[in-house]
N, C-alpha and C positions, 0 to 999 in steps of 0.2 A: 673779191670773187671767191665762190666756196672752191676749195678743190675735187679732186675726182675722189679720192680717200673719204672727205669728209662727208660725201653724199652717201659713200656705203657704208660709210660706218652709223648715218643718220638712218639708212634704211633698215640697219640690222636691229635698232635701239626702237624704232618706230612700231605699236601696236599693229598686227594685220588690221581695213579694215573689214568689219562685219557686213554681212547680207543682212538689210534690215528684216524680219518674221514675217511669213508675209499673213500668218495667223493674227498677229497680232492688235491688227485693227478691225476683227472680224465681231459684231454688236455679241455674237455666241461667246465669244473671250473675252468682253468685258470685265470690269472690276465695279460690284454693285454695292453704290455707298451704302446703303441700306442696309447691308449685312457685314459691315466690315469688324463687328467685334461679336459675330458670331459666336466664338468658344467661350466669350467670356458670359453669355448670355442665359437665361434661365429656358427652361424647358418650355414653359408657356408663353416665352417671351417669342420665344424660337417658331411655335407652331401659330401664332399670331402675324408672324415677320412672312414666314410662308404664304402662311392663307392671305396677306393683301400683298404681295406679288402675283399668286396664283389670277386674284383678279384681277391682273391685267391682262391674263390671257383671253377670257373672256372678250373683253372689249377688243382685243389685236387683232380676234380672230372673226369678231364681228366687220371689222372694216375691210377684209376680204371677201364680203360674200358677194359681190357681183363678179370676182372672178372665181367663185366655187361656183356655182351659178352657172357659169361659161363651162366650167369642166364638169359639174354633175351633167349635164347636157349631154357633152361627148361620151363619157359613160352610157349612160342611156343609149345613147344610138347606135354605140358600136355594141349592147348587149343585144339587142333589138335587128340587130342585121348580124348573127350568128358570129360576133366577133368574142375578143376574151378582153379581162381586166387582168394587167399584171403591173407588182409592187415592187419597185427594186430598190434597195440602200444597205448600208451598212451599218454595223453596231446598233444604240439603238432605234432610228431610224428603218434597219431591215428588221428587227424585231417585232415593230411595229406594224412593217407593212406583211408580215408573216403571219403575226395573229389576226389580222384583218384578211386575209384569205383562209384563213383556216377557221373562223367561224361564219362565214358565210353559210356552208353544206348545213350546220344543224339549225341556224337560224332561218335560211332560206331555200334551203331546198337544192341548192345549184350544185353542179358536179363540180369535183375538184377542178377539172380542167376547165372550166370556165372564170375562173378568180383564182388565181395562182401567183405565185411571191420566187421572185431569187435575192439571196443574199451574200455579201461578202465574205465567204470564209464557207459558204454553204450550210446544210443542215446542223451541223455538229456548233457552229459559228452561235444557233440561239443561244445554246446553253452557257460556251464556254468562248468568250471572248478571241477572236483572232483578227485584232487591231492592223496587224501589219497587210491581211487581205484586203482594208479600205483603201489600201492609196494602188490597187492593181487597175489601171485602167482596162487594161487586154482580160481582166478577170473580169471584168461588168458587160463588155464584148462576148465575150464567149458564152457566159452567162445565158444573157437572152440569144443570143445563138444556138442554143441547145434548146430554147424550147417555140423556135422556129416561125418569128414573127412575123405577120401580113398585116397590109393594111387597113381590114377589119380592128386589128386589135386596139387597146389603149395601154402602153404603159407609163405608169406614175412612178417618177423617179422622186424620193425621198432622201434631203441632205440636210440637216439641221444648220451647215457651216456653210453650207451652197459650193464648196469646193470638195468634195467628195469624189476622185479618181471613178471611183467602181459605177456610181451613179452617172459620171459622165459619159464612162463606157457602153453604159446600158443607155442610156440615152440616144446616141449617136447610133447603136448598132439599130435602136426598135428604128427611127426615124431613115434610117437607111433603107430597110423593109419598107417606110410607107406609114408606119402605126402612125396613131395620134400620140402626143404625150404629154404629159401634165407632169411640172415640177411644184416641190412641198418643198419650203426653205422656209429659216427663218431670217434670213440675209436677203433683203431687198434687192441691193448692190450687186446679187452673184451675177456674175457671167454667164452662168451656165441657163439663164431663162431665156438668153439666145439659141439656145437646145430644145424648146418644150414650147408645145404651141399655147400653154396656157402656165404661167407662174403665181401661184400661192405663196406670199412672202407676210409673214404677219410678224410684226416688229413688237415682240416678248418683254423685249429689253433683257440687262444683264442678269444669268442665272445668280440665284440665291449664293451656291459655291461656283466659282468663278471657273466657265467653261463645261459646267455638268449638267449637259445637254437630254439629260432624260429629266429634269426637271422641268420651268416652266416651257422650254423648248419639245419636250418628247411633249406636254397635254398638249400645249394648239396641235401641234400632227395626229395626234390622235380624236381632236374632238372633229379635223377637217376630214380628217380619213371615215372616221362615223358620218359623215354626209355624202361624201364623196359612193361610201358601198350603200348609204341606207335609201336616199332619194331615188336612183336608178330601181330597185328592187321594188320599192311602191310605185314608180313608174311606171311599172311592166307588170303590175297585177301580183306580187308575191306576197301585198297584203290583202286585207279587206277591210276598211279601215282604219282602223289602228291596229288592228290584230294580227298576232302570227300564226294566216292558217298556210303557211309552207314550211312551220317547223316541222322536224325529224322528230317523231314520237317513240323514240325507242331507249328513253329511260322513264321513270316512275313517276317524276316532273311533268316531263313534254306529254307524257302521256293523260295525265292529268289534266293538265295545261288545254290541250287539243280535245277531253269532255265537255270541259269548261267554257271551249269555245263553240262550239256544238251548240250546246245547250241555252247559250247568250242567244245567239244569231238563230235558232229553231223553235226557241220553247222549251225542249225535250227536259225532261227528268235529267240522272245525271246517268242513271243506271240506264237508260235510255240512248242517252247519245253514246254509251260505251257500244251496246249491241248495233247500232247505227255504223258508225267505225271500224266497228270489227268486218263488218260486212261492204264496205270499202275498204279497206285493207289500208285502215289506218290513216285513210289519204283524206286530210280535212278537207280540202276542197271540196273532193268528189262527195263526201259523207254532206252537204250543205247541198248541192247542187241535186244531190239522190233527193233528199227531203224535201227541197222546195221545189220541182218539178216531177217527181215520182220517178224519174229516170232510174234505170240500172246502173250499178257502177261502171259499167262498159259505154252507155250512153252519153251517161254523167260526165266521163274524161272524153268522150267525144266533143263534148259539148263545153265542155272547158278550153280544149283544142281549139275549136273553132272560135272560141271567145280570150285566144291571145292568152290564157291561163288565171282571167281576170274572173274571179265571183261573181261580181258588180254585173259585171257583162253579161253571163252566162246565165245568172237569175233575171236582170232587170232590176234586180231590189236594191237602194239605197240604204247600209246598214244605219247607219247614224243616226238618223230616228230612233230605231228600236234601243242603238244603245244608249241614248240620249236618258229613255222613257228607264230602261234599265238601272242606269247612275242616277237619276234625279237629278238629270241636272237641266236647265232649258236651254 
């Protein structure tokens, strides 16, 4: 029989042991064969090894689309009944969802406070990394607490690792309120789509550098998040269609841009649909809707009012034809 000495003195000699990681078995942490002799690798051998990972985002992100599908949906309805869209994550996951509300306004016309983003570590957080803000649960709380969610709203919690503290805080706080919300992970597995009445989980596999999540992890979030802002916004009339007559014309591009499209969709010269424009104040819609009804500009946006903000609607005219006969193409 051991003695009592010999057991303490086995304890003192004995390794503590460990908490096994619980990162560890997370598909974002993985170890990808494929890249294992990376440094030792040639520069084209390298941007080769990339671009066929990259393609499997593609394909990942295509096997999610009937639950994009489901959340481009709620989008829509919560724009469409005077709700908001809001982006919340951390590192680059909120980066992500920051530049996706932040060009909404020139590409589409929408007020800041309709498409709006909080991030972990807050504004300063884009630029300059504050890691240790992700694991703030009461920080993703407060967060959308401050910018005072109803049940109108939707917001889309963004975690590449699907265990992201700040994300579940936000989570939990919009879904308190009432919101809808939509989680973006690349972790099938997480927990946290018990949080989100709709989960986007597209299986990337392991990054190229093991764990560097703005790799093939940050494009699927990015090419979902382009669906997620772009389908809603043609839903609701903010193109005509394919084109962008709700860009912001106030640089030398857009401005351009917005003749251009003038001029497709009227006939007009080019110097034409400039003085057209100018006498809508710039407002493409209204300048289309002046020209093909002879309306005022005051009638014109009446008339777009009343037609949901849709051209299609407010002319009657089907562009597609004309651009069809435009491009040459049948």
């Amino acid at each position: 029989m051991t003695s009592d000495s010999a057991r303490r003195r086995r304890r003192r000699t004995t390794p503590p042991s460990r908490t096994a990681s619980k990162w560890q078995g997370l598909p974002t942490e993985a170890i990808n064969t494929a890249s294992l002799a990376i440094d030792k690798a040639s520069t084209s051998d390298i941007v080769d090894l990339m671009n066929a990972e990259d393609r499997k985002v593609v394909r990942a992100v295509h096997r999610e689309r009937a639950r994009i599908a489901v959340a481009v949906d709620l989008v829509t309805e919560a724009l469409r009944g005077g709700g908001r869209l809001v982006f919340a994550g951390a590192g680059t996951s909120g980066r992500l969802g920051v530049l996706e509300a932040a060009e909404m306004l020139p590409t589409f016309g929408t007020s800041s406070k309709l498409v709006q983003a909080v991030m972990a570590g807050g504004r300063e957080a884009f630029f300059q990394s504050k890691e240790a803000q992700d694991d703030s649960y009461e920080g993703g709380v407060r967060a959308v607490a401050r910018i005072r969610p109803t049940k109108r709203d939707v917001l889309i919690g963004i975690s590449a690792s699907g265990m992201t503290p700040f994300v579940r805080g936000s989570l939990t706080r919009a879904r308190k309120a009432g919101a809808k919300t939509v989680f973006v992970t690349c972790w099938p597995g997480t927990e946290l789509q018990t949080f989100a009445d709709v989960t986007i989980a597209p299986e990337v596999g392991a990054e190229v550098i093991a764990g560097s999540t703005r790799l093939k992890a940050g494009s699927a979030t990015k090419m979902i998040l382009n669906m997620l802002t772009t389908i809603p916004m043609v839903r609701l009339g903010r193109t005509y269609g394919n084109l962008m007559v709700d860009v912001q014309a106030q640089s030398q591009k857009h401005r351009d841009r917005a003749r251009r499209i003038v001029g497709l969709v009227t006939g007009l010269e080019y110097d034409d649909a400039d003085a057209l424009l100018c006498s809508a104040r710039w407002n493409i819609k209204a300048a289309i809707v002046m020209q093909k009804t002879g309306d005022t500009y005051g009638k014109a946006t009446i008339r777009l009012k009343r037609a949901g903000g849709s051209v299609r609607v407010a002319t009657g005219e089907d562009v597609e034809p004309r651009l069809r006969r435009a491009l040459n193409v049948d």
